[in-house]
Biopython code that builds the backbone (N, CA, C, O; Angstrom):
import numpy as np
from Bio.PDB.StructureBuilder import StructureBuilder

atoms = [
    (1, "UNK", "N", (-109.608, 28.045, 134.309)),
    (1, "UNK", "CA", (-108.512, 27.099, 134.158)),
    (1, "UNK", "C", (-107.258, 27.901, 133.781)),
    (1, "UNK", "O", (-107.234, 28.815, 132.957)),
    (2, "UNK", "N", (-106.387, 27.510, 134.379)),
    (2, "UNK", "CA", (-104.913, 28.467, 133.968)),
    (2, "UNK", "C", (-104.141, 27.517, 132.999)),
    (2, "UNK", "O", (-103.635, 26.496, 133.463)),
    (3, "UNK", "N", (-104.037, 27.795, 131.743)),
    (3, "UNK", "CA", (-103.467, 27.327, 130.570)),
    (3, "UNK", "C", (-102.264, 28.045, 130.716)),
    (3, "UNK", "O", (-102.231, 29.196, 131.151)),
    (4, "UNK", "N", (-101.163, 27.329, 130.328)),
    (4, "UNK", "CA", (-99.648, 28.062, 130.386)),
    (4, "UNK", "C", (-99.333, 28.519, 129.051)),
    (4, "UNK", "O", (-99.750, 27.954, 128.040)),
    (5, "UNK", "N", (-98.558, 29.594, 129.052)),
    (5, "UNK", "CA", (-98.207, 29.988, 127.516)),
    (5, "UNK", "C", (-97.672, 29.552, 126.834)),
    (5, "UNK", "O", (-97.603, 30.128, 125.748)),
    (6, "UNK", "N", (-97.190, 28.690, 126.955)),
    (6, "UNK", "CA", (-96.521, 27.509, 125.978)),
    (6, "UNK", "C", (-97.809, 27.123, 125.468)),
    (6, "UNK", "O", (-98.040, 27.827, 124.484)),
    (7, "UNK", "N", (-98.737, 26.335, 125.689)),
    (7, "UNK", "CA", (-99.882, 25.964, 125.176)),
    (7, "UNK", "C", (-100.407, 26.794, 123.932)),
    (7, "UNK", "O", (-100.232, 26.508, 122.748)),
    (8, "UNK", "N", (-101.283, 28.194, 124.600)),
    (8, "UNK", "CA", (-101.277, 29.233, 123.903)),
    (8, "UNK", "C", (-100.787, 29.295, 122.596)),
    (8, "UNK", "O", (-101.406, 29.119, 121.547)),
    (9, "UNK", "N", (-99.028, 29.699, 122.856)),
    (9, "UNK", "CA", (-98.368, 29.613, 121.696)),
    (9, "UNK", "C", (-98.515, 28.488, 120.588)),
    (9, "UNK", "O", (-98.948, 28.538, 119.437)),
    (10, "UNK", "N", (-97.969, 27.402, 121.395)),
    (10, "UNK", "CA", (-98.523, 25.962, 120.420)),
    (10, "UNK", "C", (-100.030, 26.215, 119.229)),
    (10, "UNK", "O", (-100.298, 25.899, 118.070)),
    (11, "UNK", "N", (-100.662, 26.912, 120.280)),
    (11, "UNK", "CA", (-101.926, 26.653, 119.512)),
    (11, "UNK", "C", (-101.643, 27.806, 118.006)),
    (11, "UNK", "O", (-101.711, 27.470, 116.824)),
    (12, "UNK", "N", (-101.276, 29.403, 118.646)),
    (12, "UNK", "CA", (-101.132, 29.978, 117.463)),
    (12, "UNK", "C", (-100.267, 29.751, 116.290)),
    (12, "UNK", "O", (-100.471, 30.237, 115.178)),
    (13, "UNK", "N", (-99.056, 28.797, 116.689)),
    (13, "UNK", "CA", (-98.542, 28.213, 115.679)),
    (13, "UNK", "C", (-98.600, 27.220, 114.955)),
    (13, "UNK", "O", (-97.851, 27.056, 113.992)),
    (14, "UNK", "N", (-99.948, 26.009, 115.492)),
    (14, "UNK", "CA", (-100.717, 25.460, 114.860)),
    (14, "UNK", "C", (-101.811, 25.672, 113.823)),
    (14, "UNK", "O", (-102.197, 24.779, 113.069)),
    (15, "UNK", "N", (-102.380, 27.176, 113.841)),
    (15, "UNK", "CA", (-103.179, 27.566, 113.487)),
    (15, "UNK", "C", (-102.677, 28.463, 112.146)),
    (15, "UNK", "O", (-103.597, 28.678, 111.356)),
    (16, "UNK", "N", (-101.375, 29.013, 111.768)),
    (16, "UNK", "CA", (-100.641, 29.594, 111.395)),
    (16, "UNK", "C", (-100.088, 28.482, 110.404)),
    (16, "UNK", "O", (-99.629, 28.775, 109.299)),
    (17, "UNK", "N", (-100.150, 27.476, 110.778)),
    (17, "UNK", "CA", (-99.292, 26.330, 109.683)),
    (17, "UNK", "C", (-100.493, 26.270, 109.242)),
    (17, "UNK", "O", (-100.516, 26.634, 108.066)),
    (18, "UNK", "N", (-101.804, 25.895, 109.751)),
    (18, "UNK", "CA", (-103.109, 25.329, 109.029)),
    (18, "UNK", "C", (-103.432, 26.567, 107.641)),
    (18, "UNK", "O", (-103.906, 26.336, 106.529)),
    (19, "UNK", "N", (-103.047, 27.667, 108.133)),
    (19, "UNK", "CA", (-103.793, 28.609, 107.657)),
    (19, "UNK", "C", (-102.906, 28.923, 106.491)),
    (19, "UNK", "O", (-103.419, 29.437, 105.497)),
    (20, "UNK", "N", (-101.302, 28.596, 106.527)),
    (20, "UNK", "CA", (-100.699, 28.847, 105.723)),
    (20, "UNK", "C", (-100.486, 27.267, 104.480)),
    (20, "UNK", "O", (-99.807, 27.255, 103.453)),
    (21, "UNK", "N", (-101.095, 26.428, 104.903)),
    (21, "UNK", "CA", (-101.375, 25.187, 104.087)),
    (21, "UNK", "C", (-102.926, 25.464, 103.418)),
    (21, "UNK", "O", (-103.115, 25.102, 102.257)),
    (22, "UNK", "N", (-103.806, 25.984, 104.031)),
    (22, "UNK", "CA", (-105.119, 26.283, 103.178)),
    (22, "UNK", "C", (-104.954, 27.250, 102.284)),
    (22, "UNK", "O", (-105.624, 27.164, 101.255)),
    (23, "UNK", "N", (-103.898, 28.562, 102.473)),
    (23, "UNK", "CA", (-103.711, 29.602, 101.797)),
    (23, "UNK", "C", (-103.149, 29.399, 100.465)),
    (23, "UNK", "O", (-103.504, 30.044, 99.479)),
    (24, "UNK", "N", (-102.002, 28.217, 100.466)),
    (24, "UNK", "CA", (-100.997, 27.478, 99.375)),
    (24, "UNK", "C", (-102.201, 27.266, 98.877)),
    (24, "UNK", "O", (-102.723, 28.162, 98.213)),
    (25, "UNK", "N", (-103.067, 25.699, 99.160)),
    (25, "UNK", "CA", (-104.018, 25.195, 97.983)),
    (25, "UNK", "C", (-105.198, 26.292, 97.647)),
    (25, "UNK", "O", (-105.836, 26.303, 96.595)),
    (26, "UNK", "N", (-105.313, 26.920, 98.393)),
    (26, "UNK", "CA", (-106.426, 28.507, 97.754)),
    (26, "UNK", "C", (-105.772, 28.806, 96.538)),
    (26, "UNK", "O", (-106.388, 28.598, 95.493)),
    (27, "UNK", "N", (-104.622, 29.261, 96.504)),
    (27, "UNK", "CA", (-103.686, 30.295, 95.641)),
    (27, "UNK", "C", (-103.839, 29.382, 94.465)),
    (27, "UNK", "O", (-104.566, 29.855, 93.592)),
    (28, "UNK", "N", (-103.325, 28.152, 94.203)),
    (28, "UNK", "CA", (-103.168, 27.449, 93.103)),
    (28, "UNK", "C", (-104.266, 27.073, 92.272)),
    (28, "UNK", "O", (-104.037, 26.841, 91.085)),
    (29, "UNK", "N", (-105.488, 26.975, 92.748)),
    (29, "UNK", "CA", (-106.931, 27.823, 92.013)),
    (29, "UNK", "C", (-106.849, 26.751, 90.657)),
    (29, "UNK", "O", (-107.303, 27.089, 89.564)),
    (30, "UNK", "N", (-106.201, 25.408, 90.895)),
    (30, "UNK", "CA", (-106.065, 24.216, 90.015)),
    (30, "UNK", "C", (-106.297, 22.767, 90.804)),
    (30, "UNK", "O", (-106.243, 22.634, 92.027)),
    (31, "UNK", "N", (-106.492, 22.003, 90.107)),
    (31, "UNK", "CA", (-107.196, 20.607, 90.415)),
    (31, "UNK", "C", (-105.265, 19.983, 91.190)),
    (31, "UNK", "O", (-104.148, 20.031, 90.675)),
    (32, "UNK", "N", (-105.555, 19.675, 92.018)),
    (32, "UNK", "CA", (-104.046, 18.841, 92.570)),
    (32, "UNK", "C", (-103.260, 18.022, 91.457)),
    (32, "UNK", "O", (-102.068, 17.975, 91.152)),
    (33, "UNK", "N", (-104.417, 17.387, 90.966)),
    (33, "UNK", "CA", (-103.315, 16.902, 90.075)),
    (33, "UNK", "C", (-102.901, 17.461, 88.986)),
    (33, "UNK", "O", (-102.624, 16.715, 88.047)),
    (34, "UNK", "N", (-102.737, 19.044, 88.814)),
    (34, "UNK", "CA", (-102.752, 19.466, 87.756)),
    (34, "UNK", "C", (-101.539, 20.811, 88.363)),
    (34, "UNK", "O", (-101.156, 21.852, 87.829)),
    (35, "UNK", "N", (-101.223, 20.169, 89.686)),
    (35, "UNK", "CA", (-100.082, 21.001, 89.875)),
    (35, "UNK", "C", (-98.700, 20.523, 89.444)),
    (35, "UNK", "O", (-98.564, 19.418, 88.917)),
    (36, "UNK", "N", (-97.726, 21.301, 89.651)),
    (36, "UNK", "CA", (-96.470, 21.322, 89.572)),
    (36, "UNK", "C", (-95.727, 20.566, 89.969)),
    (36, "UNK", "O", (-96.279, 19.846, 90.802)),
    (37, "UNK", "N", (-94.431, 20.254, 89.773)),
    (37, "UNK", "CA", (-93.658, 20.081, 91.357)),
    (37, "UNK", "C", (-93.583, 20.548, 92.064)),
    (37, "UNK", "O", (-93.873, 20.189, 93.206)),
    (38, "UNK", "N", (-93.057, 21.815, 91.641)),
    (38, "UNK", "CA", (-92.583, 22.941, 92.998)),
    (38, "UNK", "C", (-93.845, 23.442, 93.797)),
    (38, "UNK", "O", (-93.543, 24.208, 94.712)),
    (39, "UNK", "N", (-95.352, 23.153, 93.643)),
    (39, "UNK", "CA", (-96.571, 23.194, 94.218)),
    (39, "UNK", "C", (-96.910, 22.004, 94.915)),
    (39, "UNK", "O", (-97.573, 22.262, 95.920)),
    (40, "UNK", "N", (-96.717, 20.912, 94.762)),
    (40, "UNK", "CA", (-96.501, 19.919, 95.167)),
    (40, "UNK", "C", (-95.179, 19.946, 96.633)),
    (40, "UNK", "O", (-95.238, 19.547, 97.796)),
    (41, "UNK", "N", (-94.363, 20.453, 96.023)),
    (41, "UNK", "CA", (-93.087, 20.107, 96.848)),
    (41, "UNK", "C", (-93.929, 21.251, 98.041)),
    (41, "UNK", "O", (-94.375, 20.779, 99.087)),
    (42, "UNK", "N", (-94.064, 22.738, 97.733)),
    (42, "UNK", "CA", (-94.406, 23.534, 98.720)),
    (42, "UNK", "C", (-95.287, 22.846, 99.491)),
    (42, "UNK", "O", (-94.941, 22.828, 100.672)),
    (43, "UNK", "N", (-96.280, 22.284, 99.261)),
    (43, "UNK", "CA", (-97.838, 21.756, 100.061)),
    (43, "UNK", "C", (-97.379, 20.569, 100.601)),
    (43, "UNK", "O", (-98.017, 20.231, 101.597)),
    (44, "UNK", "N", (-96.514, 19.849, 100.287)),
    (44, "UNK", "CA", (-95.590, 18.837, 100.918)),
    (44, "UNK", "C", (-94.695, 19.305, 102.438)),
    (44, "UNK", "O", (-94.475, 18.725, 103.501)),
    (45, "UNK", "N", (-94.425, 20.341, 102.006)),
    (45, "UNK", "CA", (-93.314, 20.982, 102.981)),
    (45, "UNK", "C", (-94.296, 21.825, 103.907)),
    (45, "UNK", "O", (-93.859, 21.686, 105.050)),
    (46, "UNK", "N", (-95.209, 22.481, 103.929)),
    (46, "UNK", "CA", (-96.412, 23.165, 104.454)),
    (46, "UNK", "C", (-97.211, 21.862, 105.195)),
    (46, "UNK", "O", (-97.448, 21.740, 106.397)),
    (47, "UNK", "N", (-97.465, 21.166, 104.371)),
    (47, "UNK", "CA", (-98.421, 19.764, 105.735)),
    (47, "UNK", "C", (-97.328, 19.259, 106.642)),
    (47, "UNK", "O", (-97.379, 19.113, 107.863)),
    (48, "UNK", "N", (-96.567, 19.078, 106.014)),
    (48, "UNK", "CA", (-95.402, 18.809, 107.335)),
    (48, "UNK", "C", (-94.718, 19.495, 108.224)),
    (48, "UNK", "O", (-94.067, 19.035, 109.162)),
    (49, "UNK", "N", (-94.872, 20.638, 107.917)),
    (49, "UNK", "CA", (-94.733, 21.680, 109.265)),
    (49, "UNK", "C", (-96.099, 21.795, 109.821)),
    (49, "UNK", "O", (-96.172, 22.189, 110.985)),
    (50, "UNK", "N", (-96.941, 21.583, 109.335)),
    (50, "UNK", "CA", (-98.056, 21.904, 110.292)),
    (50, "UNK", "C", (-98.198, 20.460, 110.769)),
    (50, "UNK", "O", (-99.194, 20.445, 111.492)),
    (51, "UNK", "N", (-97.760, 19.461, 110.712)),
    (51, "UNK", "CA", (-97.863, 18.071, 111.092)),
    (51, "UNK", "C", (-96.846, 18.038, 112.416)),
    (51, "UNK", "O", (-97.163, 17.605, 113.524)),
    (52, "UNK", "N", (-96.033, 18.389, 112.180)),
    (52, "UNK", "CA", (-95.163, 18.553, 113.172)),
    (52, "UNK", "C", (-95.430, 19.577, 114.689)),
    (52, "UNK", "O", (-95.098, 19.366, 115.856)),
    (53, "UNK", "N", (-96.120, 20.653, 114.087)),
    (53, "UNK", "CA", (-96.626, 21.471, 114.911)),
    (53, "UNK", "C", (-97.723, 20.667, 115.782)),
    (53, "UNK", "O", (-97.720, 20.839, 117.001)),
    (54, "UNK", "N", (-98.482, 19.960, 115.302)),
    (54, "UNK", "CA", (-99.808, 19.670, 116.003)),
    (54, "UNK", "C", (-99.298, 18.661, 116.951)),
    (54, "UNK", "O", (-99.707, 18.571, 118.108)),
    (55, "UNK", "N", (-98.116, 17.672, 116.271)),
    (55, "UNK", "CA", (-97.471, 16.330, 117.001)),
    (55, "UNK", "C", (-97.224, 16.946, 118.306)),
    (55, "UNK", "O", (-97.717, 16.445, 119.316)),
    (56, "UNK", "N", (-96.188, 18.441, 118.382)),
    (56, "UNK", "CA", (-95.480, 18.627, 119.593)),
    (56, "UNK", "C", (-96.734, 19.613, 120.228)),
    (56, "UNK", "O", (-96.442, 19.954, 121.374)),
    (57, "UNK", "N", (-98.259, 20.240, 119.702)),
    (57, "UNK", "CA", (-99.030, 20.695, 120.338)),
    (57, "UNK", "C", (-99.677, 19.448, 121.193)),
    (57, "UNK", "O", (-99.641, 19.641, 122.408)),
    (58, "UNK", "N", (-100.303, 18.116, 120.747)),
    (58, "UNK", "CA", (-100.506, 17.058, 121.224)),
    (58, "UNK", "C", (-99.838, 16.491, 122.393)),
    (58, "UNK", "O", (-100.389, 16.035, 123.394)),
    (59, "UNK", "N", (-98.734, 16.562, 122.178)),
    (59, "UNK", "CA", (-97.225, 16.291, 123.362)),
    (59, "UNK", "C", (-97.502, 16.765, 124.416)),
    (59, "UNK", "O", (-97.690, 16.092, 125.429)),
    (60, "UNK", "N", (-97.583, 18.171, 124.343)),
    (60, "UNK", "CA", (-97.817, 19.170, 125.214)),
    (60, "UNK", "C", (-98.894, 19.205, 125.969)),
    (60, "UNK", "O", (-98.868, 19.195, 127.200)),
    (61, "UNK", "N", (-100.045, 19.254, 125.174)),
    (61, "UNK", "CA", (-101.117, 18.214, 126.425)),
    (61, "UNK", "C", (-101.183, 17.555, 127.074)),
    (61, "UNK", "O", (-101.466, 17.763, 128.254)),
    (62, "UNK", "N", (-100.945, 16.462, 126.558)),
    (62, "UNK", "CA", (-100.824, 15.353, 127.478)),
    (62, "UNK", "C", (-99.756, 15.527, 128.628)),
    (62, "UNK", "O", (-99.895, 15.099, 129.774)),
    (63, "UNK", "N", (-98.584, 16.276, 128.105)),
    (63, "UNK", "CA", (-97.696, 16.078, 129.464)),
    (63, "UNK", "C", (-98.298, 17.142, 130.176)),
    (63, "UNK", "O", (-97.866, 17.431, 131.292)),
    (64, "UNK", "N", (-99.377, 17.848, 129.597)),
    (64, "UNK", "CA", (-99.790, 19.102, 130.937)),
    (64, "UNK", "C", (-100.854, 18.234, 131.780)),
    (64, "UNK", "O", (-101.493, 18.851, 132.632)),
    (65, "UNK", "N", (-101.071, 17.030, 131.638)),
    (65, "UNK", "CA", (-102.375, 16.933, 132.050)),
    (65, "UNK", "C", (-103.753, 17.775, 132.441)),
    (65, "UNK", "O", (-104.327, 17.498, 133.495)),
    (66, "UNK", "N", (-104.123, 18.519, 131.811)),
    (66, "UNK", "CA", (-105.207, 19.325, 131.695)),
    (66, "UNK", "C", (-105.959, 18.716, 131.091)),
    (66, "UNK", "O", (-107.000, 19.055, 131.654)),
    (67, "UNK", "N", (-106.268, 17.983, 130.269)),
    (67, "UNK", "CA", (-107.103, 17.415, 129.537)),
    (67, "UNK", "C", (-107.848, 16.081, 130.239)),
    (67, "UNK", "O", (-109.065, 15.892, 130.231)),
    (68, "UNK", "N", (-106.908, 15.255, 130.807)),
    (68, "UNK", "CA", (-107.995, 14.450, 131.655)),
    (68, "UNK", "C", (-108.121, 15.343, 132.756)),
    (68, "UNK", "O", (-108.080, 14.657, 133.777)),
    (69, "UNK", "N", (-108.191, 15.980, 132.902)),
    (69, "UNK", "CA", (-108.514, 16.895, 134.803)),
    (69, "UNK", "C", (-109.353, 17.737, 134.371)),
    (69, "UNK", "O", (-109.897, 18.334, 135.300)),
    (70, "UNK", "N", (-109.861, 18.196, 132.878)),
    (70, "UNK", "CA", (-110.716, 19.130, 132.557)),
    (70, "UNK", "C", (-111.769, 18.545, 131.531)),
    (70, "UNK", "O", (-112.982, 18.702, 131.663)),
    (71, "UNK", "N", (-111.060, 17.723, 130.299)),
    (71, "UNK", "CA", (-111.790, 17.016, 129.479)),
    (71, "UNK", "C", (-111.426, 17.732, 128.369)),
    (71, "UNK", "O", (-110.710, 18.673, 128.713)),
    (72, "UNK", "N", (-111.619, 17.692, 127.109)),
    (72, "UNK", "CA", (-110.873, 18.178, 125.749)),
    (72, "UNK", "C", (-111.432, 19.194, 125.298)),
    (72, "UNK", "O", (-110.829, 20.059, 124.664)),
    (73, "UNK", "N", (-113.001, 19.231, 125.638)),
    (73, "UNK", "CA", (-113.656, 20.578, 124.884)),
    (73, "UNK", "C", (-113.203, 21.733, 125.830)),
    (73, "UNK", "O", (-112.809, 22.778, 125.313)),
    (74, "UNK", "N", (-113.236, 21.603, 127.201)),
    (74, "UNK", "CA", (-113.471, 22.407, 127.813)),
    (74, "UNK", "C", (-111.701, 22.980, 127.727)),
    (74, "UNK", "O", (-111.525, 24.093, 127.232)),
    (75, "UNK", "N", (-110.591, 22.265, 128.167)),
    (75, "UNK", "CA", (-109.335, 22.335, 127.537)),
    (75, "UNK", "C", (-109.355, 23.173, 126.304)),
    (75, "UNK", "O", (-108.792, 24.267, 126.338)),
    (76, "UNK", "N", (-109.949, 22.765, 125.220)),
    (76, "UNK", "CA", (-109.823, 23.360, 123.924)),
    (76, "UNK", "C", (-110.275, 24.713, 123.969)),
    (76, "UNK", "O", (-109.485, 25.256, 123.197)),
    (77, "UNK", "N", (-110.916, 25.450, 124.315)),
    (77, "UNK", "CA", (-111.823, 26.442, 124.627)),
    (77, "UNK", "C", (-110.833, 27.623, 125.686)),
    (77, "UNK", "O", (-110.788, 28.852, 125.648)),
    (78, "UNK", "N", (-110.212, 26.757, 126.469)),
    (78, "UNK", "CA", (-109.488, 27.941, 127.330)),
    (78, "UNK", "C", (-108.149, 28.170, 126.788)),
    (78, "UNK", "O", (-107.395, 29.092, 127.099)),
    (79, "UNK", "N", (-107.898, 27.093, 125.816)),
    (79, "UNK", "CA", (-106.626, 27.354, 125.369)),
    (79, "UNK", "C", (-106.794, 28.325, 124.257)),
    (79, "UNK", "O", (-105.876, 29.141, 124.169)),
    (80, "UNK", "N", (-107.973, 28.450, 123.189)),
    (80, "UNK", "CA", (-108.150, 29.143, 122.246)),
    (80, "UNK", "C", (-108.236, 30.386, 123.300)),
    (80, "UNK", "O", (-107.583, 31.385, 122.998)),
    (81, "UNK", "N", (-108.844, 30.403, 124.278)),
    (81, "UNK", "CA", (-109.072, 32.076, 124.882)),
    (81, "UNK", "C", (-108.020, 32.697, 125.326)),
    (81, "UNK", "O", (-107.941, 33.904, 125.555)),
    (82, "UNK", "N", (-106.634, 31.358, 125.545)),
    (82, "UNK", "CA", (-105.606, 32.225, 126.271)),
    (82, "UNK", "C", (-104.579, 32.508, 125.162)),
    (82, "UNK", "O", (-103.613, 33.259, 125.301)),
    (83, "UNK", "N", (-104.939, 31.718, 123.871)),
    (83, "UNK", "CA", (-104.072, 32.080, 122.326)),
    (83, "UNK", "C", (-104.700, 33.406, 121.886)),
    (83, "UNK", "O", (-104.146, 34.058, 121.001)),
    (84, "UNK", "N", (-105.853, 33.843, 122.474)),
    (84, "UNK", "CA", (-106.522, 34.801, 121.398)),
    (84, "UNK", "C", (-107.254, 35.819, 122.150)),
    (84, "UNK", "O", (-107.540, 36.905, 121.647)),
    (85, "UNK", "N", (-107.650, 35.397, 123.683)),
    (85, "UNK", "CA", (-107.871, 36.631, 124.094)),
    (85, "UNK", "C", (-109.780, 36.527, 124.039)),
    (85, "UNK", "O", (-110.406, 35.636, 123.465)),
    (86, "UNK", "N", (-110.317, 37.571, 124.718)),
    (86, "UNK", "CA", (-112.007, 37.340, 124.923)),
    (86, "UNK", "C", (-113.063, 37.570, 123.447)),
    (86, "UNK", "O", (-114.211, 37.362, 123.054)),
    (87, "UNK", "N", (-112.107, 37.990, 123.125)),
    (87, "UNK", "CA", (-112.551, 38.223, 121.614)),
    (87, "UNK", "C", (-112.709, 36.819, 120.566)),
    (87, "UNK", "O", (-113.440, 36.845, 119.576)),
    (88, "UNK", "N", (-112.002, 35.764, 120.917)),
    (88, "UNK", "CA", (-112.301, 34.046, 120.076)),
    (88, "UNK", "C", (-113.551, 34.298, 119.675)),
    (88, "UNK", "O", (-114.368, 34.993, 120.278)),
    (89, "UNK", "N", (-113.735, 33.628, 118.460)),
    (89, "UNK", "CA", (-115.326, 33.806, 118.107)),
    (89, "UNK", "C", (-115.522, 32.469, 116.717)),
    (89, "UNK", "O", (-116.085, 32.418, 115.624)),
    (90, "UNK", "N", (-114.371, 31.191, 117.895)),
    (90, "UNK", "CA", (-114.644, 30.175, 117.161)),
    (90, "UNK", "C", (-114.325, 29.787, 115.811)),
    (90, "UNK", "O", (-114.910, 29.118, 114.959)),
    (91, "UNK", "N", (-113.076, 30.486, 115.872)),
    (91, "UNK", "CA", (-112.496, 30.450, 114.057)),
    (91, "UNK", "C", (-112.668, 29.294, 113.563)),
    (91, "UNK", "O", (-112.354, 29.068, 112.395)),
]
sb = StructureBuilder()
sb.init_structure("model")
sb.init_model(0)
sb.init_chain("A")
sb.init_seg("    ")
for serial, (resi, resn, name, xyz) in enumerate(atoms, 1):
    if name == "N":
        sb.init_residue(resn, " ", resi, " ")
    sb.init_atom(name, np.array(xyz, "f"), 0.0, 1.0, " ", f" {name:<3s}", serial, name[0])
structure = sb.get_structure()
């Protein structure tokens, strides 16, 4: 399946917000409600960039139509291979 690099990209910068929103609540190594504001405000501002990211990765599907012409797993799978190369190993 030929996935376009826009896709690709989408995906690594989806994955990059996720990773940098799990990394925030790792670090703070405290119960949520026992954070801050400014921990709060960051993890606020971190889900919503990665919220935003996934909205316009979502977008992007659908207007590629690949997904009904291929189906979602199989879609999902070539797009991780063309974000990451033969090496994916299902992060």
């Amino acid at each position: 399946m030929d996935v376009p690099e826009s896709l690709a990209e989408l995906r690594r910068q989806y994955d990059t917000a996720r990773k940098a929103l799990d990394a925030h609540h790792r670090a703070t190594k405290t119960a949520v409600l026992e954070w801050s504001e400014q921990q709060r405000a960051e993890s606020v501002a971190l889900q919503a960039k990665w919220q935003e990211v996934a909205a316009e990765f979502r977008a992007a599907i659908e207007e590629s139509g690949l997904e009904a012409k291929h189906g979602s797993f199989e879609l999902g799978r070539a797009i991780r291979k063309a974000a990451y190369g033969d090496d994916y190993a299902g992060e």
